[in-house]
C-alpha positions as CSV (number, residue, x, y, z in Angstrom):
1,X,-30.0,73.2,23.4
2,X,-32.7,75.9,23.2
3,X,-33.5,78.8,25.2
4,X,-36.6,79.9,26.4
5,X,-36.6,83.7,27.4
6,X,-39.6,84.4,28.9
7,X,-40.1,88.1,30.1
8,X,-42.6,89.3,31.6
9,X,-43.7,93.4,32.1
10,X,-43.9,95.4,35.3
11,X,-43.5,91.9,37.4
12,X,-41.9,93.0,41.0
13,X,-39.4,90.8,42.3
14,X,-41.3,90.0,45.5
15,X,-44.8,89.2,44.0
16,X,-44.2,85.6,43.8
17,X,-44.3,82.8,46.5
18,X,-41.8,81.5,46.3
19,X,-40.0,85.0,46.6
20,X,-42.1,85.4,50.2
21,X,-45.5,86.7,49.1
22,X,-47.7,85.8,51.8
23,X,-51.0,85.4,49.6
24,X,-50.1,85.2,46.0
25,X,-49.6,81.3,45.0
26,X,-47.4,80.9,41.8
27,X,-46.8,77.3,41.8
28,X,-45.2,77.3,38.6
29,X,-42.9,80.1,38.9
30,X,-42.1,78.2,41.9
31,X,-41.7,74.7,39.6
32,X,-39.4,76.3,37.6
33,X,-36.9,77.4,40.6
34,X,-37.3,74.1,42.1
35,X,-35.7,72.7,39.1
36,X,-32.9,75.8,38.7
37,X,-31.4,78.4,40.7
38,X,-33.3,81.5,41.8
39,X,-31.2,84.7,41.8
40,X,-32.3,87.1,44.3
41,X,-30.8,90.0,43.6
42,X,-31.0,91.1,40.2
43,X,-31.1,93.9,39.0
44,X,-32.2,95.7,36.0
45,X,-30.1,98.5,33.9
46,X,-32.4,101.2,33.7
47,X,-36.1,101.1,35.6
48,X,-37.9,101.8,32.5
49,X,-39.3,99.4,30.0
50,X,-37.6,100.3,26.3
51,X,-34.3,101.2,28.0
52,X,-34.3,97.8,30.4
53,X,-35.2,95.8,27.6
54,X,-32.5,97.2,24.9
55,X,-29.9,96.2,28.0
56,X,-30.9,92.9,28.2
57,X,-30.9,92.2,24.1
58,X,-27.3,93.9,23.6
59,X,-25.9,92.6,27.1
60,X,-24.6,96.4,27.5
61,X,-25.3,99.1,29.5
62,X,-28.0,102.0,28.5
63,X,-24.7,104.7,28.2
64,X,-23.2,102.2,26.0
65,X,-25.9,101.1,23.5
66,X,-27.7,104.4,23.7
67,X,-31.3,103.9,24.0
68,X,-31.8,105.0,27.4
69,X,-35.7,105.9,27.2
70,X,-38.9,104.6,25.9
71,X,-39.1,105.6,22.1
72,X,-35.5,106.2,22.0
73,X,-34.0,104.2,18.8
74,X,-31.5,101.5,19.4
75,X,-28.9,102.6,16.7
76,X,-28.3,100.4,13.2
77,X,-25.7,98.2,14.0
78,X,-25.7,97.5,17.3
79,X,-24.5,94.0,18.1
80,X,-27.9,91.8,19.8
81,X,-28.5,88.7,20.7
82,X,-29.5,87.6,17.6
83,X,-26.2,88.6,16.2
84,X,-24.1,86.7,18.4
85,X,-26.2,83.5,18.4
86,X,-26.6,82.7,14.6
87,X,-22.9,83.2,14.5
88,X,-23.0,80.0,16.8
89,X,-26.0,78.1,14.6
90,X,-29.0,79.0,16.9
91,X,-31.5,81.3,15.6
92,X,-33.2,83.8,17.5
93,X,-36.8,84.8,17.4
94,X,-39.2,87.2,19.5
95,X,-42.5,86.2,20.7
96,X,-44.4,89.3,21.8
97,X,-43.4,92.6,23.4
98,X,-39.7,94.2,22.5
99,X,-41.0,97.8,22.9
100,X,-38.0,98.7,20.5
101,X,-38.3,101.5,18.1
102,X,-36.0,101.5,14.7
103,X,-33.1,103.8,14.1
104,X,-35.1,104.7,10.5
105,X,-32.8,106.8,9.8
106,X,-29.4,105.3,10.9
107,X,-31.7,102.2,8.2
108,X,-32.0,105.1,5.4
109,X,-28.8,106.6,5.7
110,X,-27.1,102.3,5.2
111,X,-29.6,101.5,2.5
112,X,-31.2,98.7,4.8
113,X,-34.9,98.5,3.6
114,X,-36.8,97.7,6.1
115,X,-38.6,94.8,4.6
116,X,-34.9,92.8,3.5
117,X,-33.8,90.2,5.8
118,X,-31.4,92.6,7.6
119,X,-32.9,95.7,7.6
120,X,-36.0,93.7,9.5
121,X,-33.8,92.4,12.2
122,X,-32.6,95.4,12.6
123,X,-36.0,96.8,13.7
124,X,-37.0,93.9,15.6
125,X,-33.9,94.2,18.1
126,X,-32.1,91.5,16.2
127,X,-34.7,89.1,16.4
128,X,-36.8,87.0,13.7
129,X,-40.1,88.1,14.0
130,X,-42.7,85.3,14.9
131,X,-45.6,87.5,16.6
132,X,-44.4,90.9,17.5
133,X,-47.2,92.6,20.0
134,X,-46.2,95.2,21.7
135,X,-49.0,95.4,23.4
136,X,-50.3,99.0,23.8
137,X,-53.1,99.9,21.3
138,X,-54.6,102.3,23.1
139,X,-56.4,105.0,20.6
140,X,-57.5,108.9,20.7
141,X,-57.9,112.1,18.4
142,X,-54.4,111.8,17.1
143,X,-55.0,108.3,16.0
144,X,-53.1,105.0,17.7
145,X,-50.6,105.1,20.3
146,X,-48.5,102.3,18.3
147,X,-49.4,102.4,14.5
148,X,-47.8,99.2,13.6
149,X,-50.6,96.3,12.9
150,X,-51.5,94.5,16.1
151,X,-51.6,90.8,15.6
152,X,-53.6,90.3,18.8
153,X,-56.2,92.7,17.5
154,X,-56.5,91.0,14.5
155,X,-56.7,87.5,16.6
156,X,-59.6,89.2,18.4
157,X,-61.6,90.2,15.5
158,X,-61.1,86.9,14.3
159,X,-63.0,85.2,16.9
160,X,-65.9,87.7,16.7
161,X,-64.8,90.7,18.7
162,X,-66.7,93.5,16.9
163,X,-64.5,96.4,17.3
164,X,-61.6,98.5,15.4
165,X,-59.6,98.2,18.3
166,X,-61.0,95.1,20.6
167,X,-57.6,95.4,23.0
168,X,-59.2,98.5,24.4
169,X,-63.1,97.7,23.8
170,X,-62.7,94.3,25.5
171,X,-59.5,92.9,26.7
172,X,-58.6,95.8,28.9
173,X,-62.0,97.0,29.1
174,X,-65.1,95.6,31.4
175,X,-68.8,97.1,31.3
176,X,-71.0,99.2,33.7
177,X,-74.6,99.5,32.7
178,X,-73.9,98.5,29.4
179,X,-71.1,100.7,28.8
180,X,-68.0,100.1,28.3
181,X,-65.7,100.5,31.7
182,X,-62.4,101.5,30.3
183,X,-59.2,99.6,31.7
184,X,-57.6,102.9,31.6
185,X,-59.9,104.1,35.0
186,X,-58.3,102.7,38.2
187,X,-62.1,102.7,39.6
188,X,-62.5,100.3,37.5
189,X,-59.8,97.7,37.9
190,X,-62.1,94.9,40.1
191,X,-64.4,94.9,37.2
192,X,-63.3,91.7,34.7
193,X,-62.7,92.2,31.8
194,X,-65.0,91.9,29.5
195,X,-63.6,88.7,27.1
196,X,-63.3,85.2,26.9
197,X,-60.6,84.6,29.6
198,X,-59.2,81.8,26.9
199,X,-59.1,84.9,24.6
200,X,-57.4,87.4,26.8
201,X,-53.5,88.6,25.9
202,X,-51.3,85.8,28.5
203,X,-53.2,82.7,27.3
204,X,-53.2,83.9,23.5
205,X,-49.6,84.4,24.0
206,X,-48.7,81.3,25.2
207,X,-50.5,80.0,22.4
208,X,-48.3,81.7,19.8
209,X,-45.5,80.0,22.1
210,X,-46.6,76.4,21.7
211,X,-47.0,76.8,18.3
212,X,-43.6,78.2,17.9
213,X,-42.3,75.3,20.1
214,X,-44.2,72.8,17.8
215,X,-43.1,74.2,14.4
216,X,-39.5,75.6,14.8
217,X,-36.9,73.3,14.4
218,X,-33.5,73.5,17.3
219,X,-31.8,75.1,18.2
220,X,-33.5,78.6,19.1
221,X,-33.8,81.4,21.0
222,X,-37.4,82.5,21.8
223,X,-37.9,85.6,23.5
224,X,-41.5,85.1,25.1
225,X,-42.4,88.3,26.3
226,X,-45.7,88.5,28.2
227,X,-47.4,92.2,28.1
228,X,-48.8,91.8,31.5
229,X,-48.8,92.1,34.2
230,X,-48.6,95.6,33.2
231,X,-51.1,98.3,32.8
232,X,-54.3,98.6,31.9
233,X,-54.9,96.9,35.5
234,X,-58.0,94.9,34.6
235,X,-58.1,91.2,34.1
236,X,-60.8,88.5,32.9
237,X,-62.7,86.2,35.2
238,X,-61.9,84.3,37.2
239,X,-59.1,86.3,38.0
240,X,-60.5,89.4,38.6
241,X,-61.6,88.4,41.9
242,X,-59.3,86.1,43.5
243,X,-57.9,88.7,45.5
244,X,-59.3,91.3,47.3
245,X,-58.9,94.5,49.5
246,X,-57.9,92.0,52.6
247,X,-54.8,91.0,50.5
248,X,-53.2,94.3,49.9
249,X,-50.2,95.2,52.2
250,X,-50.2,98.5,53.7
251,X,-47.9,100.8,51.9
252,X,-44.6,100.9,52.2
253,X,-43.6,104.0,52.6
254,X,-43.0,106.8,55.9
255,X,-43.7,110.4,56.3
256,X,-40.1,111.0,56.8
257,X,-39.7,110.7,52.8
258,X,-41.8,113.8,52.0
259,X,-39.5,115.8,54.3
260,X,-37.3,117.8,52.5
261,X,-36.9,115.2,49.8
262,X,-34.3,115.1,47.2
263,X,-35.9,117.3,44.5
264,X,-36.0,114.4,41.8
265,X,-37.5,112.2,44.2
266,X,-40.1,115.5,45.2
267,X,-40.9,115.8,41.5
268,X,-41.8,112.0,41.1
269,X,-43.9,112.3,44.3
270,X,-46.0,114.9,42.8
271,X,-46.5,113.3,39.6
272,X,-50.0,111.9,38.3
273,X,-49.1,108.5,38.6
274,X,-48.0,108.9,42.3
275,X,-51.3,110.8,43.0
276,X,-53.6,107.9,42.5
277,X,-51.5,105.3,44.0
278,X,-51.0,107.7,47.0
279,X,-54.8,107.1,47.6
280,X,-56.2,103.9,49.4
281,X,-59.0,103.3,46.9
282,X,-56.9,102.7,44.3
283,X,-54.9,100.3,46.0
284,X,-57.3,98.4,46.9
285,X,-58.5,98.4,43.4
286,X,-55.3,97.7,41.8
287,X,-53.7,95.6,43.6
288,X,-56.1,92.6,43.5
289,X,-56.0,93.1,39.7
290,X,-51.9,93.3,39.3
291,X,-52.2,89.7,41.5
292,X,-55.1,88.3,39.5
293,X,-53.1,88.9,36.2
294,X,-49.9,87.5,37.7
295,X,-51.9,84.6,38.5
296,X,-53.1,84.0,34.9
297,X,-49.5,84.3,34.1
298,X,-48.3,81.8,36.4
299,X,-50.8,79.4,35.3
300,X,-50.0,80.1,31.2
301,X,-46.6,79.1,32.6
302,X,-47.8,75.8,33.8
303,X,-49.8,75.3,30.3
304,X,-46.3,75.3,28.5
305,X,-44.3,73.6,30.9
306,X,-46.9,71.0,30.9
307,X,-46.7,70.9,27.0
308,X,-42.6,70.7,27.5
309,X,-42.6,68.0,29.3
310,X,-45.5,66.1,27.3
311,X,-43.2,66.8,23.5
312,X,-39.8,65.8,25.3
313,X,-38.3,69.3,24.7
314,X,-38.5,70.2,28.8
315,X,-34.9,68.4,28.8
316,X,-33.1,70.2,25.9
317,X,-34.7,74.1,26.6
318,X,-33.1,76.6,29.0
319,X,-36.3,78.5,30.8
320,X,-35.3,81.9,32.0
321,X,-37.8,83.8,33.8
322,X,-37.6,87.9,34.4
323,X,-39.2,90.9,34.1
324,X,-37.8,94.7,32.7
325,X,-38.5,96.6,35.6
326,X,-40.6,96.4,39.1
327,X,-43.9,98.2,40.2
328,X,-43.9,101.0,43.0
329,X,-48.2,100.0,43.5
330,X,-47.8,103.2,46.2
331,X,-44.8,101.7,48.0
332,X,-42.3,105.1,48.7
333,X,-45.4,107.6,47.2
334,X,-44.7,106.1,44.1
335,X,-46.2,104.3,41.3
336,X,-44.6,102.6,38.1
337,X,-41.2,102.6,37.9
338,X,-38.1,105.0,37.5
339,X,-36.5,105.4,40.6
340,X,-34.2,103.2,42.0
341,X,-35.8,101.4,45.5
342,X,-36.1,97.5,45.0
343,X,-39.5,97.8,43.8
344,X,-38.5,99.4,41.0
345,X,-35.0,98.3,39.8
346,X,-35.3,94.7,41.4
347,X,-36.4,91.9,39.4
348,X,-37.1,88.2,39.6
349,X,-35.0,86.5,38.0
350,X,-35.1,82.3,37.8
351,X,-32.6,79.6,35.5
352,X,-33.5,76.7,34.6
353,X,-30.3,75.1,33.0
354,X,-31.6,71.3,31.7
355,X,-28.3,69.8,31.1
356,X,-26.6,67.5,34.5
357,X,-23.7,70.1,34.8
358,X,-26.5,71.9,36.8
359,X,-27.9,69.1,38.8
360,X,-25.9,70.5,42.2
361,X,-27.7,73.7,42.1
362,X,-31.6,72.6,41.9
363,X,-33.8,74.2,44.3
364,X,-30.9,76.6,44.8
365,X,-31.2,80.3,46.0
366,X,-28.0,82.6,44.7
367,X,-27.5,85.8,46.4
368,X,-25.1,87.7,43.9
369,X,-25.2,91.0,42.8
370,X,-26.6,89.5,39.2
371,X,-27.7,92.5,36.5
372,X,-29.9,92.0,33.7
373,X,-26.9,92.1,31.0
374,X,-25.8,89.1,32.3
375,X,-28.7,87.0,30.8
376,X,-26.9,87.8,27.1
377,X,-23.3,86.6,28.2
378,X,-25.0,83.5,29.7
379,X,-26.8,82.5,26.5
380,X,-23.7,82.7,24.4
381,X,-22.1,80.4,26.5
382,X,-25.1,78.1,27.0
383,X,-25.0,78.3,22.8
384,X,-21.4,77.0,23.0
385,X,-19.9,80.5,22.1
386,X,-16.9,82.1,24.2
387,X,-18.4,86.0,25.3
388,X,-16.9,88.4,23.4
389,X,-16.4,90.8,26.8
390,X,-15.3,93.7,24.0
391,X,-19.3,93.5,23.0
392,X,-21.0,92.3,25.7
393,X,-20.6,94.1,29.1
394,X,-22.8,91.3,31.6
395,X,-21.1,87.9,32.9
396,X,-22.1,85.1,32.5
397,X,-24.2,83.3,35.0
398,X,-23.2,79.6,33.8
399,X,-20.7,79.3,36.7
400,X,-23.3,79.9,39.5
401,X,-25.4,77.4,37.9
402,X,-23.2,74.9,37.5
403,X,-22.2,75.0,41.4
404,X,-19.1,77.0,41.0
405,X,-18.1,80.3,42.8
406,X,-16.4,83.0,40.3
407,X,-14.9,86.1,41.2
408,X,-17.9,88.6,40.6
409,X,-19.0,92.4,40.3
410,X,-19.0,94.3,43.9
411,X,-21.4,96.4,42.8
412,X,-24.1,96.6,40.6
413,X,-25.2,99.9,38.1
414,X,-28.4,100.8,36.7
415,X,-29.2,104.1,35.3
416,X,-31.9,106.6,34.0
417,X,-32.4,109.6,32.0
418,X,-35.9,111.0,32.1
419,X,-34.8,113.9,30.0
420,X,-38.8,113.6,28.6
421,X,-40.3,113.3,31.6
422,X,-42.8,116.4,33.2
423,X,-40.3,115.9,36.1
424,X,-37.3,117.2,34.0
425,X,-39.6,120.0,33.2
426,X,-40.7,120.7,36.5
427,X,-37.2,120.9,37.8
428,X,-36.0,123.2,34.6
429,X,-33.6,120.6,33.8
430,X,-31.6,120.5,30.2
431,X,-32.0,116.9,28.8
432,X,-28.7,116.0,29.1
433,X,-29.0,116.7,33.1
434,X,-31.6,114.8,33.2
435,X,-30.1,111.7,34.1
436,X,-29.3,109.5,37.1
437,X,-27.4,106.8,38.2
438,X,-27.2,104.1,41.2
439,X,-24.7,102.3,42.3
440,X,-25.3,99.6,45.0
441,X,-22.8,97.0,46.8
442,X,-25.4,94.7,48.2
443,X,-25.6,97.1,51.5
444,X,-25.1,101.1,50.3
445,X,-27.3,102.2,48.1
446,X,-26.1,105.9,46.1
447,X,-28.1,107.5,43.3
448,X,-26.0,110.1,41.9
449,X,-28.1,113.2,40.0
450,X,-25.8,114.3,36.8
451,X,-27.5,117.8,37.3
452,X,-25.4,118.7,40.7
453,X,-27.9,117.6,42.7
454,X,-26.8,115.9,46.1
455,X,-26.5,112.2,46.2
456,X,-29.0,109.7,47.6
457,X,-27.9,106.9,49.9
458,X,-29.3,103.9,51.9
459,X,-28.1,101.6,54.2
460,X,-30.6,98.5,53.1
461,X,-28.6,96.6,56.2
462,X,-30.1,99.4,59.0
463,X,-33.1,100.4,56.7
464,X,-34.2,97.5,54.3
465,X,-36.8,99.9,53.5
466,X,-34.8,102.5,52.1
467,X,-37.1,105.1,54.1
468,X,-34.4,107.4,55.4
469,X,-31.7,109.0,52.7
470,X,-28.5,109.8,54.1
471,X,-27.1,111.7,50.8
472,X,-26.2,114.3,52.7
473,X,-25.4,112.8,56.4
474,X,-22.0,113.8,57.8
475,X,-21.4,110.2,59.1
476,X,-21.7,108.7,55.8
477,X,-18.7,110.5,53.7
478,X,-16.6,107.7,53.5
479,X,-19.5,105.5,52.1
480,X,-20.4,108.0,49.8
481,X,-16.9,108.5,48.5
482,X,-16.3,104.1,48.2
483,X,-19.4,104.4,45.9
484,X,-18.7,107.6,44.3
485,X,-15.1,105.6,43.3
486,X,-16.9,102.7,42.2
487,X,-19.3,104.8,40.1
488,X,-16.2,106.4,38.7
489,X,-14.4,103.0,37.6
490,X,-17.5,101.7,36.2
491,X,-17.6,105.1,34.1
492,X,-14.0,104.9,32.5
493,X,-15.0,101.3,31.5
494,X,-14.0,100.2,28.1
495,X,-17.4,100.0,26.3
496,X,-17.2,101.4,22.5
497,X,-14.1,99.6,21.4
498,X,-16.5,97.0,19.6
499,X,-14.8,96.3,17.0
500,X,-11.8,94.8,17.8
501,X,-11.7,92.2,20.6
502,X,-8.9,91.9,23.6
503,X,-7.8,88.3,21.8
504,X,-7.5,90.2,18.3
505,X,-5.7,93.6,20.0
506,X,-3.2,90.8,21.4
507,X,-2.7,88.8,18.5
508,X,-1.8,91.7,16.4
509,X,0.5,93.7,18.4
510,X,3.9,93.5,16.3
511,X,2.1,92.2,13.0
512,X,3.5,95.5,11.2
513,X,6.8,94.4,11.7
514,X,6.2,90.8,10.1
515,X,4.7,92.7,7.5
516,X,8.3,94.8,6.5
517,X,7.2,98.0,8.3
518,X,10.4,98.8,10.3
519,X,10.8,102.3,11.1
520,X,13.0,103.5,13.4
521,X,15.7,101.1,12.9
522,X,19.4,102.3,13.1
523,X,21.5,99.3,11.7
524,X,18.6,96.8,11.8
525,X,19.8,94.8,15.1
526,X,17.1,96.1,17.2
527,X,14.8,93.5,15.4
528,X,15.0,90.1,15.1
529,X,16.9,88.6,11.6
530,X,14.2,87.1,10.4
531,X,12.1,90.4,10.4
532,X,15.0,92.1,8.1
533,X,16.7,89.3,6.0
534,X,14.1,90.4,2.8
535,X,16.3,93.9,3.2
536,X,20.0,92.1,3.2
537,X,22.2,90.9,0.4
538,X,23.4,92.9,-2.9
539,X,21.6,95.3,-4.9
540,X,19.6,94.2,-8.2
541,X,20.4,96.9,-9.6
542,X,22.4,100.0,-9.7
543,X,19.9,103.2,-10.8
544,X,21.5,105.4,-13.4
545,X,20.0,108.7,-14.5
């Protein structure tokens, strides 16, 4: 069997119809849950893209594999995806985004040149590298934002795009009186964008995808991660105006959150990024254009189903559909990411398991607390590999699919450390304070701040908008402390012990002893005979000085 991992960036769980929106139509998104199981509340390990993204390719959680911001190198030798698959015959390749930087000098200090077989997997997050975009070429005085070779760029000046950088001259940018209307300027996000729509990044991307389906022989793993529908917020025609300002919700968000806020929350509030989406015109700028790009990639998605089903290979892949994090879009003051309410840390998540096993769940909607490391312990055992649970820190979702009901997590973690952030500088924070984590059972919500900051809590059962933050409400000790406990077992987890697994640890105890290591003994009959027969009968030989 294959697996198709198909990621997409900045997607909210709810922006979907067949998640509830009341105006977006995503019939293929829906296609795909009609034919697997739909899980409703995932969630996603930290709310920020290169930390999210490192959790889902190790199956472990940001304090365990390390990488817990954007930038932040995922150490040499940490155990991915890739690793654990071609040890079960199925290769494993990556199709897009990773947003993964190198640990160059964990590479130096080993020897691993980077262009050797190992050393590149082990900066491309353990994948084979079929088209690696990451998918931010912004430029400015200092030069490009990402200095690696963009192979959409290059694509673009292929088909005539005259420009050094045509991502930001004409896939993320429109034009206004015959200048360019950067995608970067929220004013202008209803513009389209000013390229061939066949051109633009989701349909080139799936194009790299067919191919890859048409030349790579099974079994693989293809991570398919879409850029989009993440920022710039500008998208080609028709798209661009498919929606409009009569198709964008009013806020979600109450004045009661700006009272006396918890100061990390304050600081985000305050922050550039909240400060447009605070204001209406943006909104109804944005908006339309984050829907308009969701619909392109819902209707990519139908181009390679379509092509699936036409080459026979719809009944032998695994589709998993996801994002790495939500999109506040001015919902709680917020835009982007990095907090924890469901816009943010919520994701969709949709399986599609092709083999009759999973004929009983179809159509199904599973309402488990499912995280994001999960996906990794699943694909091992969709491979036909037993999880090594020493490694990987998710479970695997196979049971759920295949109509069974496990004993599962009572809680779900994410965490983040904006230790970069202008926040942590606002609030005078040391970067190893800067750092928060949430715990939630399905009802309580509790973000705990590592810099002695009080807690934050919601009751999503009396307040499914998470609007009113009891971290410091006198009824709500006891809550706080079952969380706080919870929090506190999840943190004396065993998560480093990678090296040696809880079937080896248990097959060795003793071993020393079979080996003729026997201290302690008095006479020998503490043991049994067999493990001291070498040390009976007579002497070989007397020494003599």
């Amino acid at each position: 069997m294959n697996i198709l991992f198909i990621m997409y960036d900045q997607l909210r769980f709810d922006y979907l119809s067949c998640a509830g929106h009341p105006h977006l139509h995503t019939p293929n998104f829906d296609r795909v849950a009609a034919q697997g199981v739909r899980f409703s509340n995932a969630y996603v390990q930290s709310p920020v893209c290169g930390s999210s993204r490192m959790s889902y390719y190790t199956g472990r959680y940001p304090s365990s594999h390390g990488a817990q911001w954007n930038g932040f190198p995922l150490r040499v030798g940490e155990v991915t995806l890739g690793d654990h698959l071609r040890k079960l015959g199925m290769n494993s390749w990556i199709i897009g985004k990773t947003h993964m930087k190198a640990d160059a000098e964990g590479m130096a200090r080993l020897g691993l040149a980077a262009d050797s077989e190992i050393g590149a997997r082990q900066a491309e997050c353990g994948f084979d590298n079929w088209c690696r975009d990451d998918g931010l070429w912004g430029h400015g005085p200092d030069g490009f934002y990402d200095e690696k070779r963009s192979p959409y760029n290059e694509y673009l000046k292929s088909k005539g795009y005259p420009s050094e950088n045509p991502w930001a001259d004409f896939a993320n940018a429109g034009i206004t009186d015959d200048q360019i209307a950067s995608g970067w300027m929220f004013r202008n996000a209803d513009k389209p964008a000013n390229i061939r729509e066949e051109d633009s990044e989701t349909p080139w991307l799936t194009s790299e995808t067919i191919r890859f389906v048409d030349q790579t022989d099974s079994p693989w793993l293809a991570h398919v991660s879409f850029i989009k529908p993440h920022w710039p917020y500008i998208v080609p025609a028709p798209y661009h105006d498919m929606y409009g300002p009569n198709h964008v919700p009013a806020p979600l968000r109450h004045d009661v959150e700006r009272e006396d806020p918890h100061p990390v929350y304050g600081a985000y509030m305050e922050n550039k990024i909240a400060s447009a989406f605070q204001r209406d015109e943006v909104r109804e700028k944005v908006i339309p254009a984050y829907m308009g790009l969701i619909k392109q990639c819902d209707d990519q998605l139908g181009r390679l189903l379509d092509h699936l089903e036409a080459t026979g290979k719809m009944d032998d892949t695994m589709i998993v559909l996801t994002s790495d994090h939500g999109d506040y879009l001015g919902d709680h003051w917020l835009g982007e990411k990095d907090m924890f309410h469901e816009q943010s840390v919520k994701v969709p998540m949709i399986v599609f398991d092709p083999r009759p096993e999973a004929d009983s769940t179809r159509g199904t909607v599973c309402d488990a607390l499912v995280e994001s490391i999960d996906l990794a312990a699943t694909f091992v055992e969709a491979a036909g590999g037993q999880v090594p649970d020493h490694i990987i820190e998710g479970r695997s979702l196979m049971p759920w699919l295949h109509g069974d009901t496990p004993e599962w997590r009572d809680y779900a973690i994410s965490e983040y450390d904006f230790s970069v952030t202008p926040q942590a500088v606002a609030l005078g924070l040391e970067p190893r304070d800067a750092r928060l984590f949430m715990v939630f059972d399905g009802r309580y919500k509790l973000i705990h701040a590592a810099a002695g900051y009080r807690p934050m809590l919601f009751d999503l059962k009396t307040d499914p908008e998470e609007f009113y933050d009891l971290g410091d409400s006198a009824d709500h000790a006891e809550v706080r402390d079952k969380l706080y406990a919870h929090l506190h077992e999840w943190g004396l987890r065993m998560s480093q012990r990678v090296t040696r697994s809880e079937e080896d640890i248990r097959n060795s105890r003793g071993r020393s002893g079979r080996r003729g290591i026997l201290p302690f003994l008095y006479d020998g009959t503490e043991v049994p005979e067999e493990l001291i027969q070498f040390y009976r009968g007579p002497a070989t030989a007397k020494y003599t000085d």
